[in-house]
C-alpha positions in Angstrom: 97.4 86.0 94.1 98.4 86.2 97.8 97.4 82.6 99.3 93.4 84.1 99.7 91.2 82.0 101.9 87.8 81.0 100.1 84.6 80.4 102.0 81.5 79.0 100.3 78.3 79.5 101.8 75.3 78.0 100.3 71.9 79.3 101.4 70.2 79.1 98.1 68.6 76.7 96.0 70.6 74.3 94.1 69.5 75.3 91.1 69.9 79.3 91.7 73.7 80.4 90.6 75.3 83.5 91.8 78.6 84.9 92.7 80.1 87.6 94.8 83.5 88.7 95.5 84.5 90.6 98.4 88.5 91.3 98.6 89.5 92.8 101.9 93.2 94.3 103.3 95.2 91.2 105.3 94.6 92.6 109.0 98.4 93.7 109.3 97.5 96.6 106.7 95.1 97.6 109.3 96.7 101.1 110.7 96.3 104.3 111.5 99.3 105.7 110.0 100.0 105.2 105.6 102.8 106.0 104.2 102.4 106.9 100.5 104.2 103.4 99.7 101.7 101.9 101.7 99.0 103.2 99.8 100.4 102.8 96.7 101.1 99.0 97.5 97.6 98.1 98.2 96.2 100.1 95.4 98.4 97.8 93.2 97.4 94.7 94.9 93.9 95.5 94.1 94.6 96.3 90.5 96.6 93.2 90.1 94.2 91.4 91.1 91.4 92.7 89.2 93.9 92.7 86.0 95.0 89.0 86.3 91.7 87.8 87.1 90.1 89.3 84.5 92.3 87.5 81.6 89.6 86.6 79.1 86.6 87.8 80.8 88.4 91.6 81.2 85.3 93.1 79.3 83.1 91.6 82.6 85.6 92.9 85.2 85.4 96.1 86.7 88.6 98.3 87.1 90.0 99.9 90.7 89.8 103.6 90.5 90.8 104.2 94.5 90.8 102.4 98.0 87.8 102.5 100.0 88.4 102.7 103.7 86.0 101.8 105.7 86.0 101.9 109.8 83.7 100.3 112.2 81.7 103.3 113.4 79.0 103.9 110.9 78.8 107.4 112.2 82.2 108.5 112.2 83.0 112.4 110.2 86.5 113.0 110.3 89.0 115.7 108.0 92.1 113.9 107.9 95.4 115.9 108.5 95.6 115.7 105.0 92.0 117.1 103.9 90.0 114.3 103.1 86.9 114.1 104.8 85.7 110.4 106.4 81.6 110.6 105.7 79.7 108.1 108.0 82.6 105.9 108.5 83.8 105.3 104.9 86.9 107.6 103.4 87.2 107.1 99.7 90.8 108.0 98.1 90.9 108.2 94.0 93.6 107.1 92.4 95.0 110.2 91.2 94.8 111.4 95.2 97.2 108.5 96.2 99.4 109.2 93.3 99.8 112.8 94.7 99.5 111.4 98.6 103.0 111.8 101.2 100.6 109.4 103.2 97.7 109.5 105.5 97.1 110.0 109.2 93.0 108.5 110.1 91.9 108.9 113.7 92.3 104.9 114.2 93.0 101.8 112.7 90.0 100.9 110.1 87.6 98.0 110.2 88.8 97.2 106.4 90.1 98.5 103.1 88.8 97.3 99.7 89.0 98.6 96.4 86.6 101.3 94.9 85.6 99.6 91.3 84.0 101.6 88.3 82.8 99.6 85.2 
């Protein structure tokens, strides 16, 4: 939807078929600071994406239920000034906690943000 960059990498057999998607934040939504419109923003982006892409196949495709922030350092255990707790670098934020966010401080910019999909 946004211009994405697709790279193909073959390592299997030609006759083996598989796919995987991994959608990532653009590195400018990198931060350390969120406000609750920038939260809000990429949850949308992610269930844009999952909604438009879905079209006929919507039954196959999973639907976002939160952001999943992940950081670089595996073993980082952090409480946000907001109360949620960052468990071995990962901080997973529901849906219904960004509708109720004012925004969200972390203790550095994160390695990535993707959607958390349920099913």
């Amino acid at each position: 939807l946004a211009n994405a960059l697709v790279r193909i990498d073959l390592n299997e057999r030609a006759n083996v078929c598989d796919m995987s998607v991994q959608l990532e934040t653009k590195p400018e939504y990198l931060k350390q600071h969120y406000t609750k419109e920038d939260l809000t923003f990429l949850y949308a982006q992610y269930e844009a994406f999952f909604n438009e892409m879905g079209s006929f196949l919507s039954f196959m495709m999973p639907s976002v239920k939160g952001l999943m922030i992940q950081f670089d350092d595996k073993n980082l255990d952090f409480i946000t000034p907001q109360g949620v707790q960052i468990n071995n670098g990962v901080l997973h934020l529901d849906q219904s906690w960004i509708n109720d966010a004012k925004g969200l401080t972390l203790p550095h910019a994160p390695l990535r943000v993707t959607a958390m999909a349920s099913s």
